[in-house]
PyMOL CGO cylinders between C-alpha atoms (Angstrom):
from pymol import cmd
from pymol.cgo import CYLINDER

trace = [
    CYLINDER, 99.97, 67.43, 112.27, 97.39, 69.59, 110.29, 0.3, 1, 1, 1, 1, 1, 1,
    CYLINDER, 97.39, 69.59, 110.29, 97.94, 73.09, 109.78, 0.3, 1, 1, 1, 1, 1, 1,
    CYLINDER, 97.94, 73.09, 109.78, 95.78, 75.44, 112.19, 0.3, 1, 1, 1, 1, 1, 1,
    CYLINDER, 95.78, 75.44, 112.19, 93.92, 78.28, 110.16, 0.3, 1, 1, 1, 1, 1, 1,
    CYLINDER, 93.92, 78.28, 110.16, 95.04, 81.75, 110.87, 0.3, 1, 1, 1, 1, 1, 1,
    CYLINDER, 95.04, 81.75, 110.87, 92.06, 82.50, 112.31, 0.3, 1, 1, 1, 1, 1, 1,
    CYLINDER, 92.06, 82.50, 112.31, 92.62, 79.66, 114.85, 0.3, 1, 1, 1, 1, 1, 1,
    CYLINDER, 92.62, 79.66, 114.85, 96.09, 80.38, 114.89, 0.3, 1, 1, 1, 1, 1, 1,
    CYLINDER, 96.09, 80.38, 114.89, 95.09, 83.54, 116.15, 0.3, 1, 1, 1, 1, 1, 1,
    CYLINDER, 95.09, 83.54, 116.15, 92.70, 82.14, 118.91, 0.3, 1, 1, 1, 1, 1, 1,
    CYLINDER, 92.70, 82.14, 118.91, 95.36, 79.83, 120.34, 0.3, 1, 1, 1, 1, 1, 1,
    CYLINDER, 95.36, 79.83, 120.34, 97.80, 83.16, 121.09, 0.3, 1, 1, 1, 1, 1, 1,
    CYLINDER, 97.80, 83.16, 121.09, 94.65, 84.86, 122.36, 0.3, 1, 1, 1, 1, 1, 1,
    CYLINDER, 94.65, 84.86, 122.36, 93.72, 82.21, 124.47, 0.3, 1, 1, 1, 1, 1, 1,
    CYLINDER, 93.72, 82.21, 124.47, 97.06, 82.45, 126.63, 0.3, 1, 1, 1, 1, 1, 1,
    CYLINDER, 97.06, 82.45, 126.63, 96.91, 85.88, 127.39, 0.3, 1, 1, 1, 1, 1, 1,
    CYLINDER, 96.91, 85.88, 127.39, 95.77, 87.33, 130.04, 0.3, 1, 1, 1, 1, 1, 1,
    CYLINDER, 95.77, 87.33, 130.04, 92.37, 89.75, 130.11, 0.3, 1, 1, 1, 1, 1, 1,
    CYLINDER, 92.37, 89.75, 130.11, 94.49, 92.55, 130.54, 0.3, 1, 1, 1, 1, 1, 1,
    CYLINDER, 94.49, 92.55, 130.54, 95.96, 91.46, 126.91, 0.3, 1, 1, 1, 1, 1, 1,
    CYLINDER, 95.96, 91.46, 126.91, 93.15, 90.14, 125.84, 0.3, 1, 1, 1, 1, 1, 1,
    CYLINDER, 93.15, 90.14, 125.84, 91.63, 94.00, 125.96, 0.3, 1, 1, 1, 1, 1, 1,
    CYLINDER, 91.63, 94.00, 125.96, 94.67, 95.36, 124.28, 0.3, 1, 1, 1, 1, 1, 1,
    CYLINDER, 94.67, 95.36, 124.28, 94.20, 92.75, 121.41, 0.3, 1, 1, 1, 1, 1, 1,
    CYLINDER, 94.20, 92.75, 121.41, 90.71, 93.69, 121.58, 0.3, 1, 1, 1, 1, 1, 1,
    CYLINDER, 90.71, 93.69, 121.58, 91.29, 97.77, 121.18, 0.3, 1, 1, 1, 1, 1, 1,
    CYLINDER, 91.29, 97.77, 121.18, 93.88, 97.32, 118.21, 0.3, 1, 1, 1, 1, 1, 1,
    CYLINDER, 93.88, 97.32, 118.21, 90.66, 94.83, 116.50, 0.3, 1, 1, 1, 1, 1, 1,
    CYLINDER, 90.66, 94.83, 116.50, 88.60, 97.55, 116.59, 0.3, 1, 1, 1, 1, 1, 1,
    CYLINDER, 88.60, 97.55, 116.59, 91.02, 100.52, 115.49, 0.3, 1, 1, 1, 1, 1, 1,
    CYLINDER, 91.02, 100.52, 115.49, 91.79, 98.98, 112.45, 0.3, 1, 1, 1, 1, 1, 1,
    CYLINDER, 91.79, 98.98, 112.45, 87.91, 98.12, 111.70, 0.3, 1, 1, 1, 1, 1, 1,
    CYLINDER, 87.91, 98.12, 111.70, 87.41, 101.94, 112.47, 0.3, 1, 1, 1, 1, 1, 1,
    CYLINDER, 87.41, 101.94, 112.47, 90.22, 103.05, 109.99, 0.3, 1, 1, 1, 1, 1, 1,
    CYLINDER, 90.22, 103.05, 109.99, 89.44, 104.41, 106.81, 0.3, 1, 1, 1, 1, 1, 1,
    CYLINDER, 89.44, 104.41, 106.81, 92.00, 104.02, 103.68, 0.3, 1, 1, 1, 1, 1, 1,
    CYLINDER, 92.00, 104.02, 103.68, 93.72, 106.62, 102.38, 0.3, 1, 1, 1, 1, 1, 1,
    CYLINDER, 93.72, 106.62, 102.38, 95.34, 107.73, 99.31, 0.3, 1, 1, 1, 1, 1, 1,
    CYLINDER, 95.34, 107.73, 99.31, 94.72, 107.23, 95.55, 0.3, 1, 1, 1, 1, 1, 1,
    CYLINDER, 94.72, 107.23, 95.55, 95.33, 103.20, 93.89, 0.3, 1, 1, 1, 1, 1, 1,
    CYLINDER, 95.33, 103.20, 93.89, 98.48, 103.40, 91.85, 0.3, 1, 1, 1, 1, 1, 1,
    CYLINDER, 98.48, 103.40, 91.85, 96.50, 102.96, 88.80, 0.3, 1, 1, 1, 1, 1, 1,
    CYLINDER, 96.50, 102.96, 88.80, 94.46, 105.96, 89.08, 0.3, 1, 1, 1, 1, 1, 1,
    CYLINDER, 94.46, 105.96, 89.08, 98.19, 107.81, 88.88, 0.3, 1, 1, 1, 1, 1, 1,
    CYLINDER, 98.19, 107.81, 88.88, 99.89, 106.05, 86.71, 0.3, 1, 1, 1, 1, 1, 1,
    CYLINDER, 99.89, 106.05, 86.71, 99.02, 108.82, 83.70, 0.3, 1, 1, 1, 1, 1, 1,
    CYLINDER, 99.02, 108.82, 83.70, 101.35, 110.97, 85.46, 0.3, 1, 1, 1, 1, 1, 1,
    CYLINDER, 101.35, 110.97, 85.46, 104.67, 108.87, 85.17, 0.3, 1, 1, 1, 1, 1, 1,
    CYLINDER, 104.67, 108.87, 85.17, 107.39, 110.21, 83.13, 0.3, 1, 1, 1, 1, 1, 1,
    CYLINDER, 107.39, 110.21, 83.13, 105.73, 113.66, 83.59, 0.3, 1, 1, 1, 1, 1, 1,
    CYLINDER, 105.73, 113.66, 83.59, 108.80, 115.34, 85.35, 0.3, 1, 1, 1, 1, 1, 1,
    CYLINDER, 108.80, 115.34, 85.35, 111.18, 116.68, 83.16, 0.3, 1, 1, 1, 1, 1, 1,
    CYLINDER, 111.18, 116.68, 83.16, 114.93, 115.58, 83.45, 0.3, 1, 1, 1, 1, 1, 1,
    CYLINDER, 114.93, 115.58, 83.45, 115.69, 118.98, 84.66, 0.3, 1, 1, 1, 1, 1, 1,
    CYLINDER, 115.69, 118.98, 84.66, 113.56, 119.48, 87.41, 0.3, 1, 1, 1, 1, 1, 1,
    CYLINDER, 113.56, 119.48, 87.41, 114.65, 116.04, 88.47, 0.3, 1, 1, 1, 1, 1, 1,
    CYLINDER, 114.65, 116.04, 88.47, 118.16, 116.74, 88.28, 0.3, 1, 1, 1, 1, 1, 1,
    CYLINDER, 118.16, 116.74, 88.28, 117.37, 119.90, 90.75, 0.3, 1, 1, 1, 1, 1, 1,
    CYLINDER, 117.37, 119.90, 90.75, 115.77, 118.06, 93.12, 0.3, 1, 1, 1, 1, 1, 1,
    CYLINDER, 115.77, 118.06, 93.12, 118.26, 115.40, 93.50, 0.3, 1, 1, 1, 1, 1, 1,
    CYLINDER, 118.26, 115.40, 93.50, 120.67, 117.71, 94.10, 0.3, 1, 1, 1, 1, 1, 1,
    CYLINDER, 120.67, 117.71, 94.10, 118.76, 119.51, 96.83, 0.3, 1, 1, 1, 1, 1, 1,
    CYLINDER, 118.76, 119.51, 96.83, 118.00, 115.94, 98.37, 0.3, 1, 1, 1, 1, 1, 1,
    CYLINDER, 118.00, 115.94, 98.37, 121.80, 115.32, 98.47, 0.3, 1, 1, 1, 1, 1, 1,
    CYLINDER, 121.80, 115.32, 98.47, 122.86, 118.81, 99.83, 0.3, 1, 1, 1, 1, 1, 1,
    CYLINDER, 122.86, 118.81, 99.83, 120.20, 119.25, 102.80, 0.3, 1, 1, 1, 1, 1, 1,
    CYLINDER, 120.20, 119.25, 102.80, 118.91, 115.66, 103.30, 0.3, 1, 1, 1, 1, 1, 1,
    CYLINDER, 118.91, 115.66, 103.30, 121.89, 113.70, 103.30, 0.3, 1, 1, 1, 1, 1, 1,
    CYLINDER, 121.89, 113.70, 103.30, 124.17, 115.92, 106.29, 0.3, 1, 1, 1, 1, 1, 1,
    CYLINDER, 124.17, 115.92, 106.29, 123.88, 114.70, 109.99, 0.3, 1, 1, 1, 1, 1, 1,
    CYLINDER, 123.88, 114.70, 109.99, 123.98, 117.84, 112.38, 0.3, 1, 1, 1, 1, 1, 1,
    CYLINDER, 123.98, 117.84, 112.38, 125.79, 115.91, 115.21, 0.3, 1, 1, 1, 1, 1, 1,
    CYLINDER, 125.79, 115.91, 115.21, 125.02, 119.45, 117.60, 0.3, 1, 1, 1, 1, 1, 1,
    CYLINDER, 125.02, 119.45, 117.60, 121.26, 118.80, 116.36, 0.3, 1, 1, 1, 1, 1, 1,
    CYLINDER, 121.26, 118.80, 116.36, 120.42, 117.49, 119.67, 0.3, 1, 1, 1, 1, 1, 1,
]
cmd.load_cgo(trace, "trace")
């Protein structure tokens, strides 16, 4: 049995769906062509690694572990 490309992988789902689906499918494709990428490559920020001092980290793990890690079970 050969393997089927993902491209005709793809096609074979497609193919079973019905046009209602088949427009869905269609509306996602063109979303993500429309989408732009955001953000800055991990390389352009590496120079700032290490660049927090132990202090300041040690201040904001503490504030992470007082108000981020309490469930308010009356929240809702």
């Amino acid at each position: 049995m050969a393997t089927l490309s993902l491209k005709d992988e793809i096609l074979d789902h497609i193919s079973a769906f019905s046009y209602e689906k088949q427009r869905l499918v269609m509306e996602y494709i063109t979303s993500i062509e429309s989408r732009t990428i955001r953000g800055v490559p991990g390389k352009e920020i590496v120079r700032y690694a290490g660049r927090i001092s132990q202090e300041d980290l040690t201040v904001m793990t503490r504030a992470i572990q007082t108000d981020c890690e309490q469930v308010d079970d009356n929240e809702w």
